[in-house]
Every structure is written in C-alpha cells, then in structure tokens.
N, CA, C and O atoms as CSV, one atom per row, in Angstrom:
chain,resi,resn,atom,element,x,y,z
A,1,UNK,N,N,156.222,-0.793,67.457
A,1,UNK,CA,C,155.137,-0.502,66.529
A,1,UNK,C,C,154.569,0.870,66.878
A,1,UNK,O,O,154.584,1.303,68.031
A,2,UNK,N,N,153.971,1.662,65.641
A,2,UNK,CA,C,153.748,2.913,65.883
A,2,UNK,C,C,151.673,2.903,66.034
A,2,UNK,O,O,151.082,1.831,65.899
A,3,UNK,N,N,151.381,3.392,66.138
A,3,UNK,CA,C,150.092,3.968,65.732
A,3,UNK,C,C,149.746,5.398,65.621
A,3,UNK,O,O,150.341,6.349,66.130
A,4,UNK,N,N,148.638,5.404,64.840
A,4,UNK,CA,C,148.423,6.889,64.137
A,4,UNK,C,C,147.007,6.643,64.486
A,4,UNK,O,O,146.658,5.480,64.285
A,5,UNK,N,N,146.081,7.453,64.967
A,5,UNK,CA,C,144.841,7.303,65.000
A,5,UNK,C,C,144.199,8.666,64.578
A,5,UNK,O,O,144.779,9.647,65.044
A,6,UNK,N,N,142.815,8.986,63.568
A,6,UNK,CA,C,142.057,9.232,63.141
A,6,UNK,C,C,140.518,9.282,63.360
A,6,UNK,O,O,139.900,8.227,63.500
A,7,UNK,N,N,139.832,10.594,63.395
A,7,UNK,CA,C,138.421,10.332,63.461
A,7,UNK,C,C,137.668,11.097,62.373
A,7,UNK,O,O,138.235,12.151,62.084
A,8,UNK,N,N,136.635,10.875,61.745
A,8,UNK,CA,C,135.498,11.636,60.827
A,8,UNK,C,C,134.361,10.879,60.830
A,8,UNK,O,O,134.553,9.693,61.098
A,9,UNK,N,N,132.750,11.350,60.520
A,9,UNK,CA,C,131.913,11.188,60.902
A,9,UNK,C,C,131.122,10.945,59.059
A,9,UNK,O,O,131.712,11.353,58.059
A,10,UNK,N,N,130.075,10.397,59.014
A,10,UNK,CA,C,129.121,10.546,57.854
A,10,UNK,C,C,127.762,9.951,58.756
A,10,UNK,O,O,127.729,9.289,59.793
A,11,UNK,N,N,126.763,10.447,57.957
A,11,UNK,CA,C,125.164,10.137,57.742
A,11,UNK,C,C,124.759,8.897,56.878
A,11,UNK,O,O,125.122,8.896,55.702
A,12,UNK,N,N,124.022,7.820,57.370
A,12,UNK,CA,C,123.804,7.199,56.372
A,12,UNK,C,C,122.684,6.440,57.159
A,12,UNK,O,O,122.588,6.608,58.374
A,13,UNK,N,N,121.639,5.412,56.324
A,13,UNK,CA,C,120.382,4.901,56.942
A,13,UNK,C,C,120.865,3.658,55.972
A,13,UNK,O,O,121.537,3.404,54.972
A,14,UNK,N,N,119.810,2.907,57.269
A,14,UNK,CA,C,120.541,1.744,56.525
A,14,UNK,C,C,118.976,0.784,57.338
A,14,UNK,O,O,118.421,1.229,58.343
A,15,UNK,N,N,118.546,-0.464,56.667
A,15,UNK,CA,C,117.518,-1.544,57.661
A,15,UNK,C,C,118.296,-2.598,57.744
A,15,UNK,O,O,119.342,-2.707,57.104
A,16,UNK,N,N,117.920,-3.317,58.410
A,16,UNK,CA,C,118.566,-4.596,58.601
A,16,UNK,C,C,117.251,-5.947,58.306
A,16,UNK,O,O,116.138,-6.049,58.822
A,17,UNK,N,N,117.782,-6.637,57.516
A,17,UNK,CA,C,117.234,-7.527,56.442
A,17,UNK,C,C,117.122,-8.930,57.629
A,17,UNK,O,O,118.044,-9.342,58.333
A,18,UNK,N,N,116.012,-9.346,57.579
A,18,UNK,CA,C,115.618,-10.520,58.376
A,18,UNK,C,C,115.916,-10.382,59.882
A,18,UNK,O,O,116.292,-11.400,60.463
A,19,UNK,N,N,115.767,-9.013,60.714
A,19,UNK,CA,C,115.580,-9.312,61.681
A,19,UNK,C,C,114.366,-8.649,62.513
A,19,UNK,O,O,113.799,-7.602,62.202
A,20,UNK,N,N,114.144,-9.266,63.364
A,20,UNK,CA,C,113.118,-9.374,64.295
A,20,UNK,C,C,113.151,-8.028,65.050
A,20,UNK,O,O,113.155,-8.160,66.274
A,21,UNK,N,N,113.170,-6.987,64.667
A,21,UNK,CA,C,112.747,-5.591,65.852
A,21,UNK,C,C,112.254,-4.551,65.712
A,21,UNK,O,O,111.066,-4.426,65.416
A,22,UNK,N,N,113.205,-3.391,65.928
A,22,UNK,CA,C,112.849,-2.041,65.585
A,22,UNK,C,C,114.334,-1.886,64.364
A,22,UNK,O,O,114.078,-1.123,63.433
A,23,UNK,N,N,115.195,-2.270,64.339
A,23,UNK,CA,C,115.783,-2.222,63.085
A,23,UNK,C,C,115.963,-2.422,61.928
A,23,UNK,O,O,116.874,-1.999,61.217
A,24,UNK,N,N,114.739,-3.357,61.562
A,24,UNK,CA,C,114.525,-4.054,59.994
A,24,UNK,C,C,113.862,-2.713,59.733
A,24,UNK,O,O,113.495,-2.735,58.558
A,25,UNK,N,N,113.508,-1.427,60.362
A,25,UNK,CA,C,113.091,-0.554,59.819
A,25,UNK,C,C,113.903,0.342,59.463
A,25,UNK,O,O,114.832,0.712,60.180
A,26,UNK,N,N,113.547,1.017,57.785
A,26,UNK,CA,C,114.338,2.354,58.087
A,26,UNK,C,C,115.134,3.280,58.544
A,26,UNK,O,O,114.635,4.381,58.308
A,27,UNK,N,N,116.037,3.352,59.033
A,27,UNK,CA,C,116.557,4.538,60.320
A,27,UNK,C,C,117.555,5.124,59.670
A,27,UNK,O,O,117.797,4.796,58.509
A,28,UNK,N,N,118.376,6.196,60.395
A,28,UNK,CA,C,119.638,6.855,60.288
A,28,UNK,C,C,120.566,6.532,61.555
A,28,UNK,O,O,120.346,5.940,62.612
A,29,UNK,N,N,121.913,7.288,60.909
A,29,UNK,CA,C,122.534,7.267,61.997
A,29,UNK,C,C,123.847,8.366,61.464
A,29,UNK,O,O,124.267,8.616,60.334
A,30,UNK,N,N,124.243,8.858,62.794
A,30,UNK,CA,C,125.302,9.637,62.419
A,30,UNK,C,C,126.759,8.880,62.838
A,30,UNK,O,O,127.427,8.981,63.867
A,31,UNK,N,N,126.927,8.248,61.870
A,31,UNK,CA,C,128.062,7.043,62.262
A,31,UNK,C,C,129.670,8.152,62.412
A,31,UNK,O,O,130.075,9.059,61.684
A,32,UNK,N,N,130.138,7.657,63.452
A,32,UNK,CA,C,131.475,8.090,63.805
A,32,UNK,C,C,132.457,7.208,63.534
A,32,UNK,O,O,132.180,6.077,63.932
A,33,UNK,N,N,133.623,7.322,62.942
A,33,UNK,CA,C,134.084,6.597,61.801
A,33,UNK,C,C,135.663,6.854,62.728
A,33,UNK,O,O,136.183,7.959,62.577
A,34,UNK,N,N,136.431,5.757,63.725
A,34,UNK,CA,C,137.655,5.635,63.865
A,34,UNK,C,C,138.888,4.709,63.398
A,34,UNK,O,O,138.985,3.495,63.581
A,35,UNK,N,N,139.870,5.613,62.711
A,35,UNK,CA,C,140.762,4.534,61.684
A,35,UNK,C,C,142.358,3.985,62.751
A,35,UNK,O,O,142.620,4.990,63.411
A,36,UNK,N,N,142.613,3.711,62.838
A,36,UNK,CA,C,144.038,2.802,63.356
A,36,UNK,C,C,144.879,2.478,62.622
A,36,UNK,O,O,145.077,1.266,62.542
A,37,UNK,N,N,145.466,3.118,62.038
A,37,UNK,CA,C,146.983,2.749,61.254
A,37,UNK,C,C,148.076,2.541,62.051
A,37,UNK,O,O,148.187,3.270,63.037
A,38,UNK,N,N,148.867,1.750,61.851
A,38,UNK,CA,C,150.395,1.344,62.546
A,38,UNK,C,C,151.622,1.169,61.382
A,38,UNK,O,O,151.409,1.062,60.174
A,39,UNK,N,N,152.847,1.167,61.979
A,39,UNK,CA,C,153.863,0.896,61.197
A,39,UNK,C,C,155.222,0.608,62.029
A,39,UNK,O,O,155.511,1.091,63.124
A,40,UNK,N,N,155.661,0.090,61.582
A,40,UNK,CA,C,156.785,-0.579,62.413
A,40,UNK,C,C,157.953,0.653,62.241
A,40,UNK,O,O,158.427,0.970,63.332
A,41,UNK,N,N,158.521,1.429,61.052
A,41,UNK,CA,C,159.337,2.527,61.435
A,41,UNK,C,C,158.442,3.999,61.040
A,41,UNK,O,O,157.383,3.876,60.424
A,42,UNK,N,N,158.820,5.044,61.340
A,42,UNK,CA,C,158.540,6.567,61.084
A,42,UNK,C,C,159.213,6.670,59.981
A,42,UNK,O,O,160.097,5.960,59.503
A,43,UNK,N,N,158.583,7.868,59.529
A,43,UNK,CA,C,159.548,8.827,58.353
A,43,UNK,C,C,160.266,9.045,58.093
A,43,UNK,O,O,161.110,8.439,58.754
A,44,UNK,N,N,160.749,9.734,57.310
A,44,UNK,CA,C,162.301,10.697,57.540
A,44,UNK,C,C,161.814,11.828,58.784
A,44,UNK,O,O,162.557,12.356,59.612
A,45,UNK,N,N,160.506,11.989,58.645
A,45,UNK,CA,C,160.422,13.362,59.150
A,45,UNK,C,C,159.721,12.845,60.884
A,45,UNK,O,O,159.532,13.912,61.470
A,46,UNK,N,N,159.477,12.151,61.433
A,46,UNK,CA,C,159.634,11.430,62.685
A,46,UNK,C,C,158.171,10.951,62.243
A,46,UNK,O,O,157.640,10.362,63.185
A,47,UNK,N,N,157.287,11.019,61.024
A,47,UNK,CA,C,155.536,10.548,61.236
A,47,UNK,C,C,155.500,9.448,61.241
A,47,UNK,O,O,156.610,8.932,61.113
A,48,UNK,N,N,154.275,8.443,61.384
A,48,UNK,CA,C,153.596,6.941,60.749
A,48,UNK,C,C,153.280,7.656,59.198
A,48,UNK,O,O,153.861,7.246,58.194
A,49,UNK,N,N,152.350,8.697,59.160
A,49,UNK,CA,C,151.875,8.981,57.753
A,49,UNK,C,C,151.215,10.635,57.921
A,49,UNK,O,O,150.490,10.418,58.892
A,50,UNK,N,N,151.096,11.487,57.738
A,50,UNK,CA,C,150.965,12.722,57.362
A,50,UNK,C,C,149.140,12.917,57.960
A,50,UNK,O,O,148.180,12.630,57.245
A,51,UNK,N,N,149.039,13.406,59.253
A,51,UNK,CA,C,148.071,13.310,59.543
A,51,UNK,C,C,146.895,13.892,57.973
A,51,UNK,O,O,146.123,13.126,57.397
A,52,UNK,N,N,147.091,15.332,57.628
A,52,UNK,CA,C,146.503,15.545,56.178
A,52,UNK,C,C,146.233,14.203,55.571
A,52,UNK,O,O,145.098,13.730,55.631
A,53,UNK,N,N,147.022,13.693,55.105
A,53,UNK,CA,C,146.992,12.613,53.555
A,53,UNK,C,C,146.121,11.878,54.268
A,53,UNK,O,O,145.064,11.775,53.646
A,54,UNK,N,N,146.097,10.985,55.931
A,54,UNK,CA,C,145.119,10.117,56.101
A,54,UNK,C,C,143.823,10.821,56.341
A,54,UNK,O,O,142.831,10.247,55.893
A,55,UNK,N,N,143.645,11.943,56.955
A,55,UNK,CA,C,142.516,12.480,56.351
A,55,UNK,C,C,141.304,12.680,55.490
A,55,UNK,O,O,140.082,12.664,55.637
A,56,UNK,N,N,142.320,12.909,54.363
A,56,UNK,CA,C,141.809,12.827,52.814
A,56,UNK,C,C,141.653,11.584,52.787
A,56,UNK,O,O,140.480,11.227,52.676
A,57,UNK,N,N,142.766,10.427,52.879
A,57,UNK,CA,C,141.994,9.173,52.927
A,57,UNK,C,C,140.638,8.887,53.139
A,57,UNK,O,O,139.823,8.496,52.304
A,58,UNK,N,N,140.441,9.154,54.527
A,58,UNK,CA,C,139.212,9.056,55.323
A,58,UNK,C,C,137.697,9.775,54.467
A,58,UNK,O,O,136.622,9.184,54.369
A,59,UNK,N,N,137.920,10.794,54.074
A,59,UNK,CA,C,136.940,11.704,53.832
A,59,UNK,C,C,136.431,11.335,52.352
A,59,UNK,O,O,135.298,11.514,51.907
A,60,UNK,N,N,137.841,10.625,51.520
A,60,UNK,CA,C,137.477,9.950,50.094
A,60,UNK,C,C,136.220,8.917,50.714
A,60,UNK,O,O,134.998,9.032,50.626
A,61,UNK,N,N,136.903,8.073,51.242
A,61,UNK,CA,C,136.119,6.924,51.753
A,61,UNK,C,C,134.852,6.993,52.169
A,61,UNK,O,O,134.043,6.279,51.578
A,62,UNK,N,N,134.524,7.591,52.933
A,62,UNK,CA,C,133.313,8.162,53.817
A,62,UNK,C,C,132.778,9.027,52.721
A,62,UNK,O,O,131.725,9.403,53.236
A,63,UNK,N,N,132.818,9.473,51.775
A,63,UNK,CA,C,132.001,10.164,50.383
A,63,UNK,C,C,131.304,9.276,49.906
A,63,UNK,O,O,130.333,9.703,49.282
A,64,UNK,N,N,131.426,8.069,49.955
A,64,UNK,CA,C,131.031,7.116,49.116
A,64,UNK,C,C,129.759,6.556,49.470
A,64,UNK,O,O,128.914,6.194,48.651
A,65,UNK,N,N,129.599,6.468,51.285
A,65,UNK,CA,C,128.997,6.102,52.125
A,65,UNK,C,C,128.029,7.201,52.774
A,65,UNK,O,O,126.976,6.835,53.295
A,66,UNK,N,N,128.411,8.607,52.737
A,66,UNK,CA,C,127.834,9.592,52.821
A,66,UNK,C,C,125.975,9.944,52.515
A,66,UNK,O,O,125.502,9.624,51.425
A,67,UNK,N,N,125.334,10.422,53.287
A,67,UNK,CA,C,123.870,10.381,53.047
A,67,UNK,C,C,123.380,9.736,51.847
A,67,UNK,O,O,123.048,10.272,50.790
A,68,UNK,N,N,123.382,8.360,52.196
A,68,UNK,CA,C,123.073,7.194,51.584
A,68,UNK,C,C,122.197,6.083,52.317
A,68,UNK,O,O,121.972,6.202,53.521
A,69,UNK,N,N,121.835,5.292,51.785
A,69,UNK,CA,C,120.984,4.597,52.202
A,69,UNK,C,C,122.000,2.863,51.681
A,69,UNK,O,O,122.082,2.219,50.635
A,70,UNK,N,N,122.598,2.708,53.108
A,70,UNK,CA,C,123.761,1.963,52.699
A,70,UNK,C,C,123.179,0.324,52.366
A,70,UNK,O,O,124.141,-0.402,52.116
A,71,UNK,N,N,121.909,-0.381,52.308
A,71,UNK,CA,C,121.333,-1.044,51.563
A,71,UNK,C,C,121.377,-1.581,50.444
A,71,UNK,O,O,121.227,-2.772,50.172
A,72,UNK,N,N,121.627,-0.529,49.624
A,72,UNK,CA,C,121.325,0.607,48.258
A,72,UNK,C,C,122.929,-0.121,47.327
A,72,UNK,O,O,123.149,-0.576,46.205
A,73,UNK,N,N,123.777,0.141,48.652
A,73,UNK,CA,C,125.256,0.124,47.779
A,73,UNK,C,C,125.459,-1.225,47.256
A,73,UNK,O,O,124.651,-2.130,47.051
A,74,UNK,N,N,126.939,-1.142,47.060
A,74,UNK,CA,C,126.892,-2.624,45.824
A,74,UNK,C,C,127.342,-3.549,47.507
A,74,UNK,O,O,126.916,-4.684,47.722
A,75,UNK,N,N,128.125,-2.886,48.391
A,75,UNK,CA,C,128.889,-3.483,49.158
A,75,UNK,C,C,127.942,-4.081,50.279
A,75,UNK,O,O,128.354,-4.831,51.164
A,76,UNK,N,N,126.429,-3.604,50.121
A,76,UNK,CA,C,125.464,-4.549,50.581
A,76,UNK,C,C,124.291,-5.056,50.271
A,76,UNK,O,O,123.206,-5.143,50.846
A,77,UNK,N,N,124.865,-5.487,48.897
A,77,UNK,CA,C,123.496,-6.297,48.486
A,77,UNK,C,C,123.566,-7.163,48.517
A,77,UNK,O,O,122.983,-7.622,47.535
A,78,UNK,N,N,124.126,-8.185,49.319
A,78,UNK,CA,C,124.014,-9.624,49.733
A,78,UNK,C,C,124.098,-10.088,51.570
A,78,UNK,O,O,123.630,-11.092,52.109
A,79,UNK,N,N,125.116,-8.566,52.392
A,79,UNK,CA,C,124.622,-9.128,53.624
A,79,UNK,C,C,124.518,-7.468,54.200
A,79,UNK,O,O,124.827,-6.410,53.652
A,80,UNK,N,N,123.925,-7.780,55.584
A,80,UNK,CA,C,123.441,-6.319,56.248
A,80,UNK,C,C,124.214,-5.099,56.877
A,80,UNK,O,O,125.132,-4.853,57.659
A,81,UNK,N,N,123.506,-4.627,56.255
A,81,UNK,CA,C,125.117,-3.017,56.742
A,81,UNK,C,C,124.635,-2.772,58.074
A,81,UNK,O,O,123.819,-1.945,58.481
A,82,UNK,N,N,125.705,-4.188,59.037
A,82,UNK,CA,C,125.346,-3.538,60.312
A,82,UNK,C,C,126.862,-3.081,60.966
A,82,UNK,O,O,127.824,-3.368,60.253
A,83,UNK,N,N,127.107,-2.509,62.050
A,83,UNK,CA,C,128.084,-1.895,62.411
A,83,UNK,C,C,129.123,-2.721,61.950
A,83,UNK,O,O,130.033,-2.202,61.305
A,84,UNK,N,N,129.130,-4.301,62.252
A,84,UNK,CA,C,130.413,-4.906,62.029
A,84,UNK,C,C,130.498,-4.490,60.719
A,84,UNK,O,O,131.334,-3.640,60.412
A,85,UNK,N,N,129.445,-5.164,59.568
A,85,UNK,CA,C,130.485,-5.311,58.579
A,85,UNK,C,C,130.398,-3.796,57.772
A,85,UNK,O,O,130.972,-3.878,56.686
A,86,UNK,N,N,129.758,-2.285,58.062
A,86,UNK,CA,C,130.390,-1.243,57.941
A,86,UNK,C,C,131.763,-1.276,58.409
A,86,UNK,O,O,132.477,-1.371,57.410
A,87,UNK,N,N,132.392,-1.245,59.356
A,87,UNK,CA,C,133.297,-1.402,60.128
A,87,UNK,C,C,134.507,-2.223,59.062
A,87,UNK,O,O,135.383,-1.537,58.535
A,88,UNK,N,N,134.446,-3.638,58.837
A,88,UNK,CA,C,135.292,-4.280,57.917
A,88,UNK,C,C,135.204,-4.119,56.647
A,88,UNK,O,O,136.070,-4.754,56.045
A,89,UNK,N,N,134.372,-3.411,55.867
A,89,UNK,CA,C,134.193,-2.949,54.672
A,89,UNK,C,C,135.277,-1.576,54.740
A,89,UNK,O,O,136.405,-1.730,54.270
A,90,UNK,N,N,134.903,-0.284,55.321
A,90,UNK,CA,C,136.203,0.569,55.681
A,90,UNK,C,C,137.636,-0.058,55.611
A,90,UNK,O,O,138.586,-0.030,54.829
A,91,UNK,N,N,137.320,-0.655,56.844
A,91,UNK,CA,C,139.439,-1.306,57.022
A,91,UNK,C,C,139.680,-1.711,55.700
A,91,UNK,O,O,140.824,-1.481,55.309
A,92,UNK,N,N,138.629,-2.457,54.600
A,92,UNK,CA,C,139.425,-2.408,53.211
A,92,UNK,C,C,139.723,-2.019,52.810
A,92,UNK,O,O,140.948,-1.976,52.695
A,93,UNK,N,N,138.652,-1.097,51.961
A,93,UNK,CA,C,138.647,0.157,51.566
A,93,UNK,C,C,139.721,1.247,51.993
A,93,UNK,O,O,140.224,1.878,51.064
A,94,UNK,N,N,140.144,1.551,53.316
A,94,UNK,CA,C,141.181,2.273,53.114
A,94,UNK,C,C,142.609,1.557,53.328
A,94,UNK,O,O,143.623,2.253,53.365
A,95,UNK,N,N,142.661,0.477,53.436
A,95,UNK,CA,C,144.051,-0.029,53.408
A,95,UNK,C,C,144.347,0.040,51.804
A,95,UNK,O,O,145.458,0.262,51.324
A,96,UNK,N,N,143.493,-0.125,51.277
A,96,UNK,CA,C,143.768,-0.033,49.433
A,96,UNK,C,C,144.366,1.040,49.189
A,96,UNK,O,O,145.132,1.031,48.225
A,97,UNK,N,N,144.239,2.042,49.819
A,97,UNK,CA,C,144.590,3.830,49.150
A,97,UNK,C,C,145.974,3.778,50.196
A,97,UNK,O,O,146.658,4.779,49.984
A,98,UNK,N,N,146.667,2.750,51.428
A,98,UNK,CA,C,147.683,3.376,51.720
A,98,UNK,C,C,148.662,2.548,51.381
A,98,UNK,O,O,148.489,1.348,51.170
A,99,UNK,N,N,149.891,3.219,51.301
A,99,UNK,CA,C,151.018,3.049,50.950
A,99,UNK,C,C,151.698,1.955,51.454
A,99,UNK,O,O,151.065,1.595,52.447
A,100,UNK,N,N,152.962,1.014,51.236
A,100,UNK,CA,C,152.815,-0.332,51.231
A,100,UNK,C,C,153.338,-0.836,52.660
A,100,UNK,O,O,153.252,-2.030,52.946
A,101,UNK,N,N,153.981,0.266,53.710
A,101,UNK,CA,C,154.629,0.115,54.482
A,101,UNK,C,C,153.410,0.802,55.750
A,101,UNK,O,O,153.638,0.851,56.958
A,102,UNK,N,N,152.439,1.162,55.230
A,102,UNK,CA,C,151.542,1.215,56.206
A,102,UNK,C,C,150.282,0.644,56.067
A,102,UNK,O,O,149.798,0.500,54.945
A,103,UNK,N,N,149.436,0.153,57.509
A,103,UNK,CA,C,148.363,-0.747,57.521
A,103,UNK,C,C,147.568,-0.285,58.498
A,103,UNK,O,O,147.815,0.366,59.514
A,104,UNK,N,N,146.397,-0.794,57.959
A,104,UNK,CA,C,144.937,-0.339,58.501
A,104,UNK,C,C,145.385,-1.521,60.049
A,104,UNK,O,O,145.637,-2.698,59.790
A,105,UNK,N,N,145.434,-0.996,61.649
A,105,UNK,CA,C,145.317,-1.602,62.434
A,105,UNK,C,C,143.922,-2.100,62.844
A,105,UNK,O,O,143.645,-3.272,63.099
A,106,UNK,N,N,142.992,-0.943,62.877
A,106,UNK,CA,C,141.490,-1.302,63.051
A,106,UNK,C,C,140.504,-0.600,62.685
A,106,UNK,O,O,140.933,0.554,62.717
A,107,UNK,N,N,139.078,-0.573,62.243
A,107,UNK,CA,C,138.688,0.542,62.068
A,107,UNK,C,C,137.595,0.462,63.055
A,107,UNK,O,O,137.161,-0.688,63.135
A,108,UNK,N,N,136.949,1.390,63.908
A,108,UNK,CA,C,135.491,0.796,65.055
A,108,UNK,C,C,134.815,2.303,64.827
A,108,UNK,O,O,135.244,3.420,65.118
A,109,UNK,N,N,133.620,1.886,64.206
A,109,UNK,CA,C,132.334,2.540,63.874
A,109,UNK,C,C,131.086,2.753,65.018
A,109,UNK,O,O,130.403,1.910,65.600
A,110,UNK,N,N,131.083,3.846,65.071
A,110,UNK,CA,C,129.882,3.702,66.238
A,110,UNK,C,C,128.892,4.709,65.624
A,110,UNK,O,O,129.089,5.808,65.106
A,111,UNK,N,N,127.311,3.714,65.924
A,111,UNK,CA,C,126.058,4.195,65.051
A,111,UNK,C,C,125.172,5.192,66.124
A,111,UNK,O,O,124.091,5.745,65.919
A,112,UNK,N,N,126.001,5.213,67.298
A,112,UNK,CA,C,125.762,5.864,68.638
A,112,UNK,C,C,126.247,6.263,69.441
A,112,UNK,O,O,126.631,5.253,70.031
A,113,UNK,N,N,126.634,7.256,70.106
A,113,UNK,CA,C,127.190,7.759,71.401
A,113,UNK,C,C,127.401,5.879,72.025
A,113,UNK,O,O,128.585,5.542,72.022
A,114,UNK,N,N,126.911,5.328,72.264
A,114,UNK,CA,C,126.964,4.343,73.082
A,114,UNK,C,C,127.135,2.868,72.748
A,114,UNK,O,O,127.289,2.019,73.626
A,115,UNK,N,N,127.094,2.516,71.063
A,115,UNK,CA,C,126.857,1.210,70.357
A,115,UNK,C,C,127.914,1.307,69.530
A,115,UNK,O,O,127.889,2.325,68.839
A,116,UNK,N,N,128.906,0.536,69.351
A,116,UNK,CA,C,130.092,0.644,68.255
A,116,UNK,C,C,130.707,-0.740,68.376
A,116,UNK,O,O,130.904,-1.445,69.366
A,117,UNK,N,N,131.062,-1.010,66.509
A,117,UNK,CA,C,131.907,-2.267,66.480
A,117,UNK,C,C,132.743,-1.580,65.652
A,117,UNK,O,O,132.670,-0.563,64.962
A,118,UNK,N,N,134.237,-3.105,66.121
A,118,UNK,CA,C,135.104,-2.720,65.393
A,118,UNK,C,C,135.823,-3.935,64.829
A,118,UNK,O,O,135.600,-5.052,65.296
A,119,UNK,N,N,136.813,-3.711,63.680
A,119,UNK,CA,C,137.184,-5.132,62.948
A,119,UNK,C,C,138.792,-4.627,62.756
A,119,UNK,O,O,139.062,-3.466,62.449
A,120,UNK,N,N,139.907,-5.765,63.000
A,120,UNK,CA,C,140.710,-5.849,63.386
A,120,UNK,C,C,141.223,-6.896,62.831
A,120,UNK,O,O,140.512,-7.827,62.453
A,121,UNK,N,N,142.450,-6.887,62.712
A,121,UNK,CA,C,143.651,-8.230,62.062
A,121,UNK,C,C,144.630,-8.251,63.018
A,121,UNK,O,O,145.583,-9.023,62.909
C-alpha cells in the first residue's frame, strides 16, 4: 500500500452547542488541515496521485470552510463542528472529488499547535 500525504490550513470560528466551558463561546481557530490518501498500485508515471491535483483538491474543499463561522454551514446544523466531526466531514468531502482507485486514508485536523483529531476507515 502506498500513501501520499498532504497539508493546507483555513480560518474558521465555530461554538460548541450545549457545552459547559469556555467553548460554547465564540472563538477562532487556524485549523491545520492533514489529508492521507493511499492506493494499492502507482501510476504509469511511479505517483499515488499528482501532488498538484490533490492540492487543488484540498484548497477546493477548505474554500468552503474558509473564514466562516462553521455553525452557520449546512454540514452543522444539527451536530457541533468540533475537531472530530470537522475532521470526518473533510475525509468525505474529498474522497468524492478523487478518482476511483484512490482513497481518503485519514484526514486529522488540528484547531492548535497542540489539540488535533482525526477520522479514519
């Protein structure tokens, strides 16, 4: 098995709905955004996938989510945009845009130098 790994960053604020702290408030964060693709063979040309194209992947994706108030979006108006399910919302989202012989291995979001989840199959 191969892996290809990826990093890009976005801004986004987000509260967290029914809990007890300093996070049901308001905040930001400069979320760091790492993708994990794998594939069982390479290219013709020896790649997993064209570092460019997953890129652009990435950067489509992260537009969406971009200085936003991720609350707000459709993808959380029923549960809380906290690292996990930022985190498993991505791995969807970009496994949709890749091609059929490659797969999202993991994606792990960190809202901090020091705090990060990640979601995995």
């Amino acid at each position: 098995m191969y892996e290809l790994v990826v990093n890009d960053v976005f801004a986004g604020a987000h509260s967290l709905r029914d809990y007890d702290g300093e996070c049901e408030k308001l905040h930001g964060h400069n979320w760091r955004v790492e993708v994990t693709l794998q594939c069982e063979e390479l290219d013709g040309l020896g790649m997993v996938f064209d570092f460019k194209e997953v890129k652009s992947i990435l950067r489509e994706v992260l537009a969406h989510f971009d200085h936003s108030h991720l609350n707000e979006l459709k993808e959380f108006s029923i549960e809380n945009p906290t690292t996990e399910n930022v985190s498993r919302i991505l791995f969807s989202k970009i496994g949709e845009m890749l091609p059929p012989k490659i797969s999202v291995a993991k994606v792990k979001t960190w809202e901090s130098d020091n705090c990060a989840a990640a979601y995995y199959i």
